[in-house]
C-alpha positions as CSV (number, residue, x, y, z in Angstrom):
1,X,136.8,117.1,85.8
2,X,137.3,120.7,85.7
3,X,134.9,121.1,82.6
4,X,132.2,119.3,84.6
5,X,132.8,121.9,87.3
6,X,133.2,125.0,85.2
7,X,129.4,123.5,83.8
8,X,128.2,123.4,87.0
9,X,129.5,126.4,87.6
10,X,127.8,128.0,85.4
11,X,124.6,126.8,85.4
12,X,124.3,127.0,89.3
13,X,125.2,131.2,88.3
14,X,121.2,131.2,86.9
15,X,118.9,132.5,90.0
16,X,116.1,130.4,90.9
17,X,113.4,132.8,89.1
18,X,111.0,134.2,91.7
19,X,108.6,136.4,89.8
20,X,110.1,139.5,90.7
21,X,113.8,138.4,89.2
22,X,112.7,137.8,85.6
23,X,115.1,140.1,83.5
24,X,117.8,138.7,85.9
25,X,117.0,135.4,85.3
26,X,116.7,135.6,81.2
27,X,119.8,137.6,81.3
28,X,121.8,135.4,83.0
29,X,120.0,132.5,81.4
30,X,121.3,133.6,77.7
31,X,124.8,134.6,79.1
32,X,125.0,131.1,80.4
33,X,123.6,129.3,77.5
34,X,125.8,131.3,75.1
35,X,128.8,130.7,77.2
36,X,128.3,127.0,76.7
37,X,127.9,127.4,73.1
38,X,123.4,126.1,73.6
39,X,122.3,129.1,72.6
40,X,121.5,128.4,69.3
41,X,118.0,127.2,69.5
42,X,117.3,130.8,70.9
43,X,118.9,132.5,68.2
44,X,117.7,130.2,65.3
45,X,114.8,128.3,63.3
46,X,115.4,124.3,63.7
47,X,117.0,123.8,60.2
48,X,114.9,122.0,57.9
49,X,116.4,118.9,55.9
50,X,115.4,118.4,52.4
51,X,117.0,115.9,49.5
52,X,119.4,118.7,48.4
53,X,120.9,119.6,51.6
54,X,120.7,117.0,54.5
55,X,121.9,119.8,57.0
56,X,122.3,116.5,59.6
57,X,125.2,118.5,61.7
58,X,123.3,121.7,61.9
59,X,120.2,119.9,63.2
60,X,121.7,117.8,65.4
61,X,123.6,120.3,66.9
62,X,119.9,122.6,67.2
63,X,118.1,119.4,68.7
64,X,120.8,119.2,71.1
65,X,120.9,123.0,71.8
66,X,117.1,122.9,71.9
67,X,117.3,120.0,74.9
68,X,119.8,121.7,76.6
69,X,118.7,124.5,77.1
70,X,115.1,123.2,77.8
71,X,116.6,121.8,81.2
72,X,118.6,124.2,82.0
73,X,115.5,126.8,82.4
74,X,114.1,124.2,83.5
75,X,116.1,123.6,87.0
76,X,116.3,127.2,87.6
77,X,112.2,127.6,88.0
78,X,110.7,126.7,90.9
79,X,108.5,123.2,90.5
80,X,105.0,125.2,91.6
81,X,105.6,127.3,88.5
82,X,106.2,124.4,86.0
83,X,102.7,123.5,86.2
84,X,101.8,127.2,84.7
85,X,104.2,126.5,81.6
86,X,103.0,124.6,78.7
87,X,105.5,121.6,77.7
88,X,107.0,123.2,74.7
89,X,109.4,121.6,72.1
90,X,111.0,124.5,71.4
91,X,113.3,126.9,73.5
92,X,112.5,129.6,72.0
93,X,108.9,129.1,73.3
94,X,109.6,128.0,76.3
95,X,111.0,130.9,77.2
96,X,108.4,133.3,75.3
97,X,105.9,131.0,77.3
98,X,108.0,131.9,80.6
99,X,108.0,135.7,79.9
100,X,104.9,135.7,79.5
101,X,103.7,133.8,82.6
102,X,106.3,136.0,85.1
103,X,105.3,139.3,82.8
104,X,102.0,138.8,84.1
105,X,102.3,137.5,87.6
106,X,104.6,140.9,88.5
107,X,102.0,143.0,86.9
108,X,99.5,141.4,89.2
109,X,102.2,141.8,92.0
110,X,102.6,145.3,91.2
111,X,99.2,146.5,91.3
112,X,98.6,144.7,94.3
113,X,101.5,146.7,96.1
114,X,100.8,149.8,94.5
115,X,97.0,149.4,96.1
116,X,98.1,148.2,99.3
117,X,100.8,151.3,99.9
118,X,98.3,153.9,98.9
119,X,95.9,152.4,101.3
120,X,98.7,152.5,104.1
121,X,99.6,156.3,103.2
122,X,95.6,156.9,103.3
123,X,95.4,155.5,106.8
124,X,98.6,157.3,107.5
125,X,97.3,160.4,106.5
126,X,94.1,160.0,108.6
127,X,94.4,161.8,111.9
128,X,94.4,159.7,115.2
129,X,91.6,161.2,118.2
């Protein structure tokens, strides 16, 4: 029981990502997932398997790393933005795929402030009659 909770724990610690949170979010996302020991699809290739060297423990444990940590970014972005990410198989990815997306939205967020406050120190500047 307390494992569950410590899990839970944890991955209730991940802010809802927002657009204006992102290196929060993928900071606390990798501390989490390297806390539970997922972070290897994030760190590694998906081992390949060939006659010589069936590597069946190493990819098993990078599928399930890979799955893991799929859902756990997953719950910690808001459904309207799950729409905007393409379904990836791989963590790694995903989360490239996710950077990108929020990289992008703030930009646009950012310009659109920076505009609107210079138009608001413009009219400020603009003497009343």
């Amino acid at each position: 029981m307390a494992l569950a909770t410590n899990v839970s724990a944890q991955i209730s610690s991940i802010p809802m990502l927002n657009g204006s949170n992102f290196k929060v979010w993928k900071d606390t996302v990798e501390i989490v997932l390297g806390c539970m020991d997922l972070d290897i699809a994030l760190r590694e290739e998906k081992p390949t398997s060939i006659p010589e060297n069936l590597n069946e423990v190493k990819i098993e444990k990078w599928e399930r790393s890979n799955r893991m940590s799929i859902m756990i970014m997953k719950r910690s972005i808001p459904e309207a933005f799950r729409g905007s990410i393409t379904e990836d198989k791989n963590a790694k990815q995903f989360l490239k795929d996710v950077e990108k997306l929020f990289t992008k939205k703030f930009s646009a967020h950012m310009a659109l402030s920076s505009q609107y406050k210079r138009k608001r120190d413009i009219t400020a500047d603009v003497p009343s009659q």
